[in-house]
C-alpha positions in Angstrom: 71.6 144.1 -120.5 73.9 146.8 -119.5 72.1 149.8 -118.1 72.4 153.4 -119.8 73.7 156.2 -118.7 73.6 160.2 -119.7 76.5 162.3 -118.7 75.6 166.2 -118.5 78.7 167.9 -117.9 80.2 171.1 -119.3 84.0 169.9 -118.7 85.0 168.0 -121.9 87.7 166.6 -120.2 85.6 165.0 -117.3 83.1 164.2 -119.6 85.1 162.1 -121.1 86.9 160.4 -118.4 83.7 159.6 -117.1 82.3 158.3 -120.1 85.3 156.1 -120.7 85.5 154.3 -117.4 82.0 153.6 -117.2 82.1 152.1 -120.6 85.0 149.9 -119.3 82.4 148.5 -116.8 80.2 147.9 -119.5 77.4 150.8 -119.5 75.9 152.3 -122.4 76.8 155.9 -122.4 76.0 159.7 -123.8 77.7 162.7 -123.2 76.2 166.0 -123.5 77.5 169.2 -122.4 74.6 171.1 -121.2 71.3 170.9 -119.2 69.4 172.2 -122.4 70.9 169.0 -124.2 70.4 166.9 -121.6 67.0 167.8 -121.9 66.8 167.2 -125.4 68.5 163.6 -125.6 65.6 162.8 -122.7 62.5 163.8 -125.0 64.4 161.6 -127.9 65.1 158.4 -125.7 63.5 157.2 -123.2 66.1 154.6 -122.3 68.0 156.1 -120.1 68.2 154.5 -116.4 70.7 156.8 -115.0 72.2 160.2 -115.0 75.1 162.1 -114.1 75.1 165.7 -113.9 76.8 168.6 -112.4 75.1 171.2 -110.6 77.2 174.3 -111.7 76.8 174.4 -115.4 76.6 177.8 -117.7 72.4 178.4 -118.4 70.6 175.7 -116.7 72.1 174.5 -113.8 71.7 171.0 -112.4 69.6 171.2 -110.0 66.9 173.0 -112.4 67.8 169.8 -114.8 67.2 167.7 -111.8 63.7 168.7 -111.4 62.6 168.8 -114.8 63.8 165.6 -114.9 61.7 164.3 -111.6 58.2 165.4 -113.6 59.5 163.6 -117.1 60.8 160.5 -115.7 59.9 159.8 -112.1 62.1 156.7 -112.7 65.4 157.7 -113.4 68.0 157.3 -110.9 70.5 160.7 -110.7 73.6 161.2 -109.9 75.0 164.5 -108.7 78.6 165.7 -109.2 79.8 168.9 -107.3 82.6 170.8 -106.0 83.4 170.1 -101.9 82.4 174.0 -101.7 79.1 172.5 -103.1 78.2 169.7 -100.6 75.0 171.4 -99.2 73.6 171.9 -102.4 74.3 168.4 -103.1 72.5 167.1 -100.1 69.5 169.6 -101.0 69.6 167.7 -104.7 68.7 164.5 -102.3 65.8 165.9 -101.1 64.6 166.7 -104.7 64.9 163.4 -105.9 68.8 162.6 -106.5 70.0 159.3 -105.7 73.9 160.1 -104.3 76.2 162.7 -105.3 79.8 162.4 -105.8 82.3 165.3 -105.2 85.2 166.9 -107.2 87.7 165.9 -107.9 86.4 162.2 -107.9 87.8 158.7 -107.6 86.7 157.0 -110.7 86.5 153.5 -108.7 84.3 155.6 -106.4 82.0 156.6 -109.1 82.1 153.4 -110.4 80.2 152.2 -106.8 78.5 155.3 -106.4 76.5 154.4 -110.2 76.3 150.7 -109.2 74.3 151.6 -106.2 72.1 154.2 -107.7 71.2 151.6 -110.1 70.8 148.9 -107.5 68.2 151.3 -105.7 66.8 152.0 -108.7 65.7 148.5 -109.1 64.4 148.1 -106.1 62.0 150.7 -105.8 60.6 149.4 -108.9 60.6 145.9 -107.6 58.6 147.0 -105.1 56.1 149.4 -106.7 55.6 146.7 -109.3 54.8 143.9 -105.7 52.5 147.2 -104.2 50.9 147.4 -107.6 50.1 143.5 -107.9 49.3 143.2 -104.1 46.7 146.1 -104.4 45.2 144.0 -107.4 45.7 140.8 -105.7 44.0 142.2 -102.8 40.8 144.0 -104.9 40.5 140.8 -106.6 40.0 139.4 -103.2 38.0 141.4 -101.7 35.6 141.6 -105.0 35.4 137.6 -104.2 34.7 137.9 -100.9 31.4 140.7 -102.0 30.7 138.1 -104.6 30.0 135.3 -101.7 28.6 137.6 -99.3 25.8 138.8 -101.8 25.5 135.0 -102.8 24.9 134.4 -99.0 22.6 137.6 -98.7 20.3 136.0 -102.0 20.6 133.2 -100.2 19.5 134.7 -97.2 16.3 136.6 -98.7 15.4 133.2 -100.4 15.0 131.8 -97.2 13.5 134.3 -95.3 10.9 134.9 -98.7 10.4 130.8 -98.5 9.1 130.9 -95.0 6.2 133.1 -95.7 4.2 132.1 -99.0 2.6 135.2 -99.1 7.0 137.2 -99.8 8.0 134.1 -101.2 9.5 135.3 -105.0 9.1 138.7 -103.7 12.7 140.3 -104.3 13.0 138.7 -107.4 9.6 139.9 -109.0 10.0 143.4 -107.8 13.7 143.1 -109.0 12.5 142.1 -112.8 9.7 144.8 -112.4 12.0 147.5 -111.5 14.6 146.8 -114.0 12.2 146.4 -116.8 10.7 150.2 -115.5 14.3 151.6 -115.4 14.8 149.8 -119.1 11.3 152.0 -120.4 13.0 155.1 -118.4 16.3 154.7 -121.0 18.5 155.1 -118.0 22.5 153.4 -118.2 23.0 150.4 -117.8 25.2 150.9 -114.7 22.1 152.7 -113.0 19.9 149.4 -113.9 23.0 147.3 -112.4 22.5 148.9 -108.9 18.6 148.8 -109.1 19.2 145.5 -110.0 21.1 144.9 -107.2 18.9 147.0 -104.9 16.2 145.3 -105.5 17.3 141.8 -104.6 18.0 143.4 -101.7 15.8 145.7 -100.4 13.8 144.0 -98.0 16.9 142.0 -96.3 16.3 144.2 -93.4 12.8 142.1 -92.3 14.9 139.7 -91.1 14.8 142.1 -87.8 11.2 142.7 -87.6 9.3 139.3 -85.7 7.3 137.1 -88.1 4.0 138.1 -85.8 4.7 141.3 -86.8 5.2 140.4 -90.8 2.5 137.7 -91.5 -0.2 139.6 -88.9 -3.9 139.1 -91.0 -5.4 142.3 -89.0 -4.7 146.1 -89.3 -1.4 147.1 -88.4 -1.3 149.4 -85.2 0.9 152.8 -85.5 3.5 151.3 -83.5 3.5 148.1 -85.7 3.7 150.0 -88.8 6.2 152.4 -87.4 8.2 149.0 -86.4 7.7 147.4 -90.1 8.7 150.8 -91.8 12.2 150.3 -90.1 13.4 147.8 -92.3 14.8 149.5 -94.7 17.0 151.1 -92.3 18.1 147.9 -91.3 18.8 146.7 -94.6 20.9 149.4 -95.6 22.9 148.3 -92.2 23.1 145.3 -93.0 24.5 145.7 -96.5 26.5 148.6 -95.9 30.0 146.4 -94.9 29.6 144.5 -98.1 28.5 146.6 -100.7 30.4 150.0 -100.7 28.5 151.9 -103.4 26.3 154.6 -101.5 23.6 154.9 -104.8 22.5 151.1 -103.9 22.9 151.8 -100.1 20.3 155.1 -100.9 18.0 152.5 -103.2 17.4 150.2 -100.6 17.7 152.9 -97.6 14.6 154.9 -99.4 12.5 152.8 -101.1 9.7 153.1 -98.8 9.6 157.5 -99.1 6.8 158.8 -100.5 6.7 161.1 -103.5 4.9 164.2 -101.2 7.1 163.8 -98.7 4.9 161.3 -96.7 7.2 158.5 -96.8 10.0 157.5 -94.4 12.5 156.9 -93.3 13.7 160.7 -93.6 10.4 162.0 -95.4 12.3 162.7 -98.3 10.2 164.6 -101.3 10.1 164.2 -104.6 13.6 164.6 -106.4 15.6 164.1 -103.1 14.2 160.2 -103.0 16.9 158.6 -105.3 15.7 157.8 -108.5 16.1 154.1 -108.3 14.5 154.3 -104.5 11.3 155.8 -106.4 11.6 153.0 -108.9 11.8 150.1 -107.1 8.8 151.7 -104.9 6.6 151.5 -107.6 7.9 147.9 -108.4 7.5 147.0 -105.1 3.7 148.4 -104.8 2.8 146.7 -108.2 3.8 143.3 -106.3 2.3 143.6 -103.0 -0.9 144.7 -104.5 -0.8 141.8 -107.2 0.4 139.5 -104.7 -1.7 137.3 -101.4 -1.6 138.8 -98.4 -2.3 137.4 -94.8 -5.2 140.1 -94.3 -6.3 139.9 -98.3 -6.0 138.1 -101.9 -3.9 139.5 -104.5 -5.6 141.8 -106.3 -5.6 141.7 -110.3 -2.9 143.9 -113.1 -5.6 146.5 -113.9 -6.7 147.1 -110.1 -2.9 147.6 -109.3 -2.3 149.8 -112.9 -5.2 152.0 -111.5 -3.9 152.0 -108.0 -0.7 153.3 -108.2 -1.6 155.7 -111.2 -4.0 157.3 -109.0 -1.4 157.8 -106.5 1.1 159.2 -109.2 2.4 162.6 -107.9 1.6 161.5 -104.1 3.1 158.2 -103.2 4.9 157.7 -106.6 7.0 159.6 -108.9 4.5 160.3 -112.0 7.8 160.1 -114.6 8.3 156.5 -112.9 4.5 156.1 -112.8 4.3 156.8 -116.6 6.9 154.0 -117.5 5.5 151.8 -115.1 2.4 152.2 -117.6 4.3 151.6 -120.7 5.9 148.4 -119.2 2.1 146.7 -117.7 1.1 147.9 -121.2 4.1 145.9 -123.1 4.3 142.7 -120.9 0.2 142.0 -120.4 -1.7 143.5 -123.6 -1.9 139.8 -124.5 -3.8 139.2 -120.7 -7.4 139.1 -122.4 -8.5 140.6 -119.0 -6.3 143.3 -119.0 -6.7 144.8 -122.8 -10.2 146.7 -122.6 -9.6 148.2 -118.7 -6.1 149.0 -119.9 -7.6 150.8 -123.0 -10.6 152.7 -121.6 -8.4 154.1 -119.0 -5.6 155.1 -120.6 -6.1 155.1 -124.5 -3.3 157.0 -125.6 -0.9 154.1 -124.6 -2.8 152.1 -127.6 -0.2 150.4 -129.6 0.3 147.7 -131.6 1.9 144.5 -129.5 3.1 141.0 -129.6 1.2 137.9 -128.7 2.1 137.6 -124.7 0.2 134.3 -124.4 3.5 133.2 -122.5 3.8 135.6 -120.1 0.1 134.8 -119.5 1.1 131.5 -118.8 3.9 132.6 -116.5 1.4 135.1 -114.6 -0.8 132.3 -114.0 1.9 130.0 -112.9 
């Protein structure tokens, strides 16, 4: 399809001349004979491909036209015409934008290649915006594939590492279902449960760098051996940070080990400085060591971990986190027949009515 062309020029006689040859070689054309108009036939079509337009014109001259133009239609090729008394005003027209420039009086063969070329670059710089835009999008897709199998390999990783020690093993995944569960009774976004979610499969990657002795050891940890353990988050946080590029989940797994008073490490980090999903997942990741076996003790039961870590609300956990932490135990093991009364005579304003949970009984048990 022939390509179309506006004319701007205040000359009737060249205008037409112009618009006559050009038509020979098959373009569409429009002839206006101001900058004003030219203006106006731009805001009523936006098919125009090219234009030609002198510079010296009564009112608006053309190189005002030319950069209104350049901020309505970044892709419309321009051609200038000017007097030879004009030529450096022509080439400054280049640096705003213009594609060539031809001088008066013109050889209308001349104009002829001068529009055929402007036309021909024209094309090519969107050919090859539109093969940047799909390599950029060829390339994210990519490199989202490639996150996708280094996560896989980083579950995978956990799993193994988890599957090695049956006292961890399961471990990311509960304290991930705990966490999100938490963060669902909090009413935060769903993008903010995504990255806890993803946080928590993670967070303990990082052990992988702290010797077995040192993880399954049945006797009181030394300062230095705690100290040692309490570096793993650091080093999961490394170890993630070339695959997954979003800081808030880097922060979640880098923190999830601060304390509420400022007790915690790594940075000793108080109260709303820990990331909220950090304080989450630390409360998550409590409720399963303390409900989980242990090298130097047996799990300990839902109602001694409820009481544990509410007692430690407002010191080692975030008492807003602490409350929906309540509100989930409450939900999920009312139907535990052991859990109901202590749950009840310790905190009796979370008495509500709930479903039968005879299944996740089962589960627990399991």
């Amino acid at each position: 399809m022939a390509a179309s062309i506006l004319i701007v020029e205040d000359e009737p006689s060249v205008r037409e001349i112009l618009c006559w040859r050009l038509s020979e070689e098959g373009y569409r054309c429009v002839t206006v004979p101001s900058a004003r108009e030219a203006l106006q036939a731009l805001e009523g079509d936006a098919g125009f491909e090219l234009m030609i337009s002198d510079i010296r014109m009564p009112g608006m001259s053309g190189v005002d036209l030319l950069k209104s133009v350049r901020t309505m239609m970044q892709d419309m090729a321009v051609v200038m015409v000017t007097a030879v008394s004009d030529v450096n005003t022509a080439i400054e027209t280049l640096r705003l934008g213009a594609y060539d420039y031809i001088t008066k009086p013109f050889n209308l063969d001349e104009v002829c290649i001068a529009v055929e070329r402007a036309l021909e670059k024209r094309e090519l710089i969107l050919r090859n915006r539109d093969y940047q835009l799909h390599l950029e999008e060829k390339v994210e897709e990519q490199t989202r594939e490639l996150r996708v199998l280094y996560l896989d390999a980083f579950k995978s990783l956990v799993s193994a590492l988890e599957a090695k020690d049956k006292y961890t093993e399961g471990h990311s995944r509960r304290v991930t279902i705990y966490a999100v569960l938490i963060a669902r009774k909090m009413g935060l976004a769903p993008e903010i449960i995504h990255k806890i979610h993803l946080a928590g499969l993670m967070h303990d990657i990082g052990k992988i760098g702290i010797p077995e002795t040192l993880l399954n050891k049945s006797g009181a940890l030394t300062p230095e051996e705690y100290s040692s353990l309490n570096r793993h988050p650091i080093i999961s946080a490394r170890i993630l940070r070339p695959i997954l590029r979003d800081p808030e989940v880097l922060d979640f797994v880098r923190h999830h080990h601060e304390n509420f008073d400022g007790s915690g490490g790594p940075e000793g980090l108080a109260g709303e400085e820990i990331p909220l999903g950090a304080r989450i997942l630390a409360v998550a990741d409590a409720f399963d060591a303390i409900t989980s076996d242990r090298p130097y003790r047996e799990a300990g039961t839902v109602p001694f971990a409820l009481v544990e870590i509410t007692r430690n609300s407002g010191i080692q956990f975030d008492p807003q986190v602490v409350a929906a932490f309540r509100e989930f135990v409450v939900e999920y093991f009312t139907g535990v027949e052991y859990l109901r009364p202590v749950v009840m005579r310790i905190f009796p304003e979370l008495q509500s009515s709930s479903p039968d949970f005879e299944q996740v009984l089962a589960q627990e048990k399991s």
